[in-house]
PLY file of the C-alpha trace (Angstrom):
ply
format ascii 1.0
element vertex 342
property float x
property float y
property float z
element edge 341
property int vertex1
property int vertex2
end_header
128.90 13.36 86.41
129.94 16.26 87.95
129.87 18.40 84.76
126.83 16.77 83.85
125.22 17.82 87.16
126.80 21.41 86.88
124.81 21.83 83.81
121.23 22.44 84.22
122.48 24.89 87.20
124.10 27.01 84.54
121.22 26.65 82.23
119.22 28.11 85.17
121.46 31.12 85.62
121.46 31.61 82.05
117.63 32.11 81.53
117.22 34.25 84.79
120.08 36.71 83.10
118.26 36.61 80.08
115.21 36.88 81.31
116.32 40.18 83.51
117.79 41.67 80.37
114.85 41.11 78.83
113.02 42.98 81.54
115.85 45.64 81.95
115.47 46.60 77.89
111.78 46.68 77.90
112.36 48.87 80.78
114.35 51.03 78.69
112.15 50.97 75.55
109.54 52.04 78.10
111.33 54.61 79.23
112.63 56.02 75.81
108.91 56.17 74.73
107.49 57.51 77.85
110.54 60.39 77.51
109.81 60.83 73.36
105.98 61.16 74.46
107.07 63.38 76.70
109.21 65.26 74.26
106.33 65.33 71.57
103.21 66.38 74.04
106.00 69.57 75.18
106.44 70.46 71.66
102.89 70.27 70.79
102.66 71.70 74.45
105.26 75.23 73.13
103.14 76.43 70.64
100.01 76.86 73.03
102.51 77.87 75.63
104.04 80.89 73.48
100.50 82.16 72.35
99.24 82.72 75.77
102.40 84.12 76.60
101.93 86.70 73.89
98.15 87.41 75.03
97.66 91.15 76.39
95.35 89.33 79.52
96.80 87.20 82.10
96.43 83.98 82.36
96.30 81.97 85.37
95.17 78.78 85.78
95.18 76.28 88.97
94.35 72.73 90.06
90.92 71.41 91.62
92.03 73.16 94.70
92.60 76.30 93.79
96.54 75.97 93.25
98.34 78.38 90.96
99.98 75.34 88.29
100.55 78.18 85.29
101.08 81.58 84.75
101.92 83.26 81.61
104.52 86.45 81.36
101.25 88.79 81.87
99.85 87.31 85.14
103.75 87.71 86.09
103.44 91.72 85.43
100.23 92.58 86.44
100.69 90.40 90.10
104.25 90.66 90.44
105.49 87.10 91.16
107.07 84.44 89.34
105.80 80.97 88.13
108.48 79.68 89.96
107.49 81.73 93.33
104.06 81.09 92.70
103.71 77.54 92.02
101.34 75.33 94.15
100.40 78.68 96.23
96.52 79.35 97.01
95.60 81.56 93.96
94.07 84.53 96.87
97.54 84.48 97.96
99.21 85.84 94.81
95.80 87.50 92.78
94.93 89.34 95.48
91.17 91.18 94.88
89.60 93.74 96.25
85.97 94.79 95.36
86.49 98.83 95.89
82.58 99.24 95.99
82.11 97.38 99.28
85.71 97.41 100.26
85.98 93.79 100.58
88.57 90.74 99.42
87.29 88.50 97.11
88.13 84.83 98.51
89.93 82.18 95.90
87.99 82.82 92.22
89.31 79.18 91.35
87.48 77.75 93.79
84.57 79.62 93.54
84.00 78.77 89.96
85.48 75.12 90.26
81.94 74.29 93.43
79.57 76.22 91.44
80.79 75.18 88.00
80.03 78.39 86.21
82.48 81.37 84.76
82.22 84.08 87.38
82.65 87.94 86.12
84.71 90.40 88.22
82.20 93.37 89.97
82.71 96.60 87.97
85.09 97.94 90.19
87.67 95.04 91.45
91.54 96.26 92.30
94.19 93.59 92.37
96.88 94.34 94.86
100.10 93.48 93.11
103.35 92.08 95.24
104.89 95.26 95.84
101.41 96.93 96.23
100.33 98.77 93.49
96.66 98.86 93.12
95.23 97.97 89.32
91.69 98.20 88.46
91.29 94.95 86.39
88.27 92.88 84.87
87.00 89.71 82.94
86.23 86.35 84.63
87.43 82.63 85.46
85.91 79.99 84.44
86.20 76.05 85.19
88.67 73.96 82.97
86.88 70.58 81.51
87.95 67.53 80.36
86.51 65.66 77.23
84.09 64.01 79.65
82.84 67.66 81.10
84.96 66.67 84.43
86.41 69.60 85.91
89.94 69.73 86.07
90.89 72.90 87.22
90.26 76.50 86.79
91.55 79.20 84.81
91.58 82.91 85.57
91.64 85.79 82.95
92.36 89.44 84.05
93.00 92.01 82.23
94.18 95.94 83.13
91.37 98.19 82.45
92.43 101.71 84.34
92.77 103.25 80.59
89.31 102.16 79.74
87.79 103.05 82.81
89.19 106.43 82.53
87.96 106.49 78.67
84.64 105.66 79.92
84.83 108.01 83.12
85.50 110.98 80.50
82.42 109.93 77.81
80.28 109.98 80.59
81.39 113.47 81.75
81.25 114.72 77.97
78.13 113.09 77.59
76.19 114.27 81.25
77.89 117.27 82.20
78.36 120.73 81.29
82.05 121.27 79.86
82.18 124.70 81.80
81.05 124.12 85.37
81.06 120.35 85.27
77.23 120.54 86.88
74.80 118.32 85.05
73.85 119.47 81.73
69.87 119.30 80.52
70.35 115.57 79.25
71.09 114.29 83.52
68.83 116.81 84.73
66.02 115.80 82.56
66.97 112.13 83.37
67.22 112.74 87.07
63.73 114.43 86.93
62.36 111.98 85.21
63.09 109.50 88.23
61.94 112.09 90.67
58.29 111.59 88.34
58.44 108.11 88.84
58.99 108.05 92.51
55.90 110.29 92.65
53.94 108.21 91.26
54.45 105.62 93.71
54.30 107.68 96.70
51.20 110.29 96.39
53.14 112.21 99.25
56.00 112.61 97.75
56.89 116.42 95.84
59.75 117.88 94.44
60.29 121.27 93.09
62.03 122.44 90.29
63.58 125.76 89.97
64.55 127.68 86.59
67.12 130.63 86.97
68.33 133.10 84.62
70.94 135.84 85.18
69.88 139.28 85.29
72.21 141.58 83.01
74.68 139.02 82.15
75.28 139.73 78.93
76.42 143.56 79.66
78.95 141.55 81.62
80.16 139.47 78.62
79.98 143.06 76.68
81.96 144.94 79.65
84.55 142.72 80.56
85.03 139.70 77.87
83.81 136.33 77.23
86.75 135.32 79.41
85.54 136.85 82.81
81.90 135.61 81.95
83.56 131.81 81.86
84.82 132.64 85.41
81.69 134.03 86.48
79.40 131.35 85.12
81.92 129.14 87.42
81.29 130.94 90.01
77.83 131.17 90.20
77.32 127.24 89.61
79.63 126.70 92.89
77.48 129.28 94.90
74.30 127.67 93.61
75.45 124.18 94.74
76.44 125.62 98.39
73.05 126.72 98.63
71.24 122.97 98.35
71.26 120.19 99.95
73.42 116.97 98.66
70.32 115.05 97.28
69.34 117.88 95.10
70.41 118.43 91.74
71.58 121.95 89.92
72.47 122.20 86.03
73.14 123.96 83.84
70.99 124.46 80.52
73.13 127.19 78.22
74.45 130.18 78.44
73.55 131.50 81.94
70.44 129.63 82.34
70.29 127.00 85.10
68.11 124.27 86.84
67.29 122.93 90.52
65.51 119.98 91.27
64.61 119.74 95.19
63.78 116.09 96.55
61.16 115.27 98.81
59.82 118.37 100.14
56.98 119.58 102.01
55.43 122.21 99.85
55.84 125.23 97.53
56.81 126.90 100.41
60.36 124.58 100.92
60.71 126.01 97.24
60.75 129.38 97.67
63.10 129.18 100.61
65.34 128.08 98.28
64.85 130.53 95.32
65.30 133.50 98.53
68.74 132.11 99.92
69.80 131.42 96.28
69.01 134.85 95.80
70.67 136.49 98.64
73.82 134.14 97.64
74.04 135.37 94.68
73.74 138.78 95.42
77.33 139.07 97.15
79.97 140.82 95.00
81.97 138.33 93.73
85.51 139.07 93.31
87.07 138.03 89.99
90.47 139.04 88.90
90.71 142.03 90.19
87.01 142.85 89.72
84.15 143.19 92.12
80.98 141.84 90.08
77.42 141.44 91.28
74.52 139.81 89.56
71.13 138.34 90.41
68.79 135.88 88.98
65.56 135.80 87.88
63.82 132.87 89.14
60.83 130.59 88.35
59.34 127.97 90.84
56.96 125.26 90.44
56.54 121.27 92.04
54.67 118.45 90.86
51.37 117.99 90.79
50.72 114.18 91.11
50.78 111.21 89.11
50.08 112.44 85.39
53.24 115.17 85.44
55.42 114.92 82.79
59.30 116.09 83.10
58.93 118.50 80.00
56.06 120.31 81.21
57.15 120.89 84.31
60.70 122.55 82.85
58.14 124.49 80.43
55.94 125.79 83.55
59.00 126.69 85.75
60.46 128.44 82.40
57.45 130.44 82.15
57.25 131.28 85.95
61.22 132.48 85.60
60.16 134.88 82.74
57.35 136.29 84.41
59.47 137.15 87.34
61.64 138.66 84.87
59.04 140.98 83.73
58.88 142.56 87.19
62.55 143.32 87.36
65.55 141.83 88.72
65.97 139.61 91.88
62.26 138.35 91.33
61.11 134.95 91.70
57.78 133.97 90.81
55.52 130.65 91.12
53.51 128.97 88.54
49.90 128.90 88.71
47.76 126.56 86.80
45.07 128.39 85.09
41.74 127.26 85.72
0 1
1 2
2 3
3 4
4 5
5 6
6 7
7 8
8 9
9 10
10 11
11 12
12 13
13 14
14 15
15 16
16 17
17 18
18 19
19 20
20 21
21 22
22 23
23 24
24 25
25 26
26 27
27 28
28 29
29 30
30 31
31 32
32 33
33 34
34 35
35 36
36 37
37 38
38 39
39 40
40 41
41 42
42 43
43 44
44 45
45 46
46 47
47 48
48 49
49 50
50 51
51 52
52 53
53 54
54 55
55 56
56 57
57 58
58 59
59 60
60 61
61 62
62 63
63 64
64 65
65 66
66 67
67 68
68 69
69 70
70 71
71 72
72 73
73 74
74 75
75 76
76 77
77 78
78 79
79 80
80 81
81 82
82 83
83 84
84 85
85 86
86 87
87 88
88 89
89 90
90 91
91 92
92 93
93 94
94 95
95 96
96 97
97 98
98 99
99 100
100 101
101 102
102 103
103 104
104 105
105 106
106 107
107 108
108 109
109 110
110 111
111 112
112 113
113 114
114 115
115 116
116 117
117 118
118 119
119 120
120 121
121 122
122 123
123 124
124 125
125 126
126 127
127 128
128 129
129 130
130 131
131 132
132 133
133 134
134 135
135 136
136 137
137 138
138 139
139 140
140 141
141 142
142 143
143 144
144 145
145 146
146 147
147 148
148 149
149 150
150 151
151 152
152 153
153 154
154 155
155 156
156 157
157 158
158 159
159 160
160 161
161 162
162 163
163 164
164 165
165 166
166 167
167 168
168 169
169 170
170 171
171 172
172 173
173 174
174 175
175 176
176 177
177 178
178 179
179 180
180 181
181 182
182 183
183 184
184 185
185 186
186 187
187 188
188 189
189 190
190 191
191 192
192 193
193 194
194 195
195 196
196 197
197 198
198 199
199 200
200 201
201 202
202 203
203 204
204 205
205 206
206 207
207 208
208 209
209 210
210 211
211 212
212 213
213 214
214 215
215 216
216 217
217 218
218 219
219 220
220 221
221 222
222 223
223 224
224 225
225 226
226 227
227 228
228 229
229 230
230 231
231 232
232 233
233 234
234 235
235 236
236 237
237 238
238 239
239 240
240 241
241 242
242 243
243 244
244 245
245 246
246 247
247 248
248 249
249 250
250 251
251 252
252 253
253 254
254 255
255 256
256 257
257 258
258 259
259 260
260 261
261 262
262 263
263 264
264 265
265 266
266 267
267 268
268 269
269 270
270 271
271 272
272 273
273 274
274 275
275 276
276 277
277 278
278 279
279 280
280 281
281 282
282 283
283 284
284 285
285 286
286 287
287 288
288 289
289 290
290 291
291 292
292 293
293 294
294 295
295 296
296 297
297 298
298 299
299 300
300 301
301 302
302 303
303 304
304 305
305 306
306 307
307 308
308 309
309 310
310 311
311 312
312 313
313 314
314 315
315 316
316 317
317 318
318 319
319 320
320 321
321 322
322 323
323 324
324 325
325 326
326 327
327 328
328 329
329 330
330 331
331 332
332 333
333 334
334 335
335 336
336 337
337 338
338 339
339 340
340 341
């Protein structure tokens, strides 16, 4: 009896242990396929992984709250911190921008991007401040990260160095808008800068500018005297004493050889003008002392201002050109206006 009773107690036991290994080995099967998924998504993962590690732009990239969750080797040299230091930290703390134009900190990008759902593109002249605080001008963007439903997931942050290409760009612009000599504005900024003087005229009937065209008196016996050289040096010199005698919103370039340009904003009358042309004048005619060498020169100077509405920026460089060589003709240290013929 007693065995008989004992029985269906150990038949009990004997499902409950099978059914728990049962359990305990799917568990494991679970387990081994969760960790070979795991295995396969990080090899399909490495690839990806090791290409935006060998991208020139770093890559950041952050969770719906504006996390840091990656970095590539990049983002670590351009900001200066580790993945492992910068996990999980607010991306602001660690990509720290500045917008040099208004001299302010731009707040979380990821964020930004992530509410208003749309890439956002660095201002022209952003500086990142690195950990150890080395300022880098940088550009490009972040953008939100979707998922196959167009959720977003996340954000991801490209920046790239571009202090080399700013300078490239800084030096076309100089080659392309300013004498090589003086560095003043050569005819292709002065022409563009009095065309937008034009325009503003046209707009506001009040509003004149005058326009100045000088010419050295006997500069090429100085060439002939004393050498291309010294004329270099003198040109030089003369373009700094012209620009000490305007004001900071007017312009002065240079055309060739030793002919220049003024342009003089919003003034009064013909009569602002010739001030000008006189102080220029008496500027110019203090000896200037170059290597050694006391040399004095004047100019020869032609003055006129706009007219109204139908001026055109050509015309107005051809009348002041004519005035200059009229003043010529009466000698040196002239200055004479233009006068439209009736």
């Amino acid at each position: 009896m007693k065995l008989h009773q004992k029985q269906p107690s150990e038949s009990r036991k004997d499902i409950v242990n099978s059914f728990a290994e049962t359990k305990l080995h799917i568990a494991a099967e679970m387990a081994i396929e969760k960790h070979t998924i795991n295995e396969k998504m990080q090899e399909k993962q490495q690839p990806m992984v090791a290409i935006i590690n060998s991208m020139q732009h770093a890559v950041v990239v952050t969770d719906t709250n504006g996390c840091i969750q990656f970095m590539n080797l990049m983002a670590e040299v351009l900001t200066g911190w580790q993945l492992k230091d910068a996990y999980g930290k607010d991306l602001a703390e660690v990509v720290k921008l500045i917008d040099k134009d208004i001299e302010e900190t731009i707040e979380n990008l990821a964020t930004q991007t992530i509410i208003t759902g749309a890439i956002l593109h660095l201002p022209d002249n952003c500086v990142l401040i690195s950990k150890n605080g080395r300022e880098i001008l940088v550009g490009d963007y972040a953008a939100p990260i979707r998922d196959s439903s167009g959720n977003i997931t996340g954000a991801v942050v490209v920046l790239q160095e571009v202090t080399q290409r700013k300078l490239m760009e800084s030096r076309l612009l100089q080659n392309a808008f300013y004498d090589g000599l003086t560095a003043l504005p050569n005819r292709a900024l002065f022409l563009d800068r009095l065309k937008q003087a034009v325009e503003r005229s046209k707009r506001r009937l009040d509003y004149r500018f005058g326009i100045l065209f000088l010419d050295l008196d006997g500069f090429q016996e100085i060439n002939d005297r004393y050498g291309h050289t010294m004329g270099d040096d003198l040109l030089i010199a003369i373009a700094r004493r012209l620009e000490s005698c305007l004001r900071s919103g007017d312009t002065v370039g240079r055309f060739s050889g030793d002919e220049f340009a003024v342009l003089l904003e919003d003034i009064k009358d013909i009569n602002d003008a010739i001030s000008v042309a006189k102080r220029i004048q008496d500027t110019l005619g203090l000896p200037l002392n170059l290597n050694g060498n006391l040399i004095s020169t004047t100019a020869s100077i032609g003055i006129t201002i706009n007219q109204g509405g139908s001026d055109q920026p050509e015309n107005l460089l051809q009348n002041a050109d004519a005035a200059m060589y009229h003043a010529k003709q009466q000698g040196k240290a002239r200055y004479a206006v233009f006068k439209i013929r009736e």
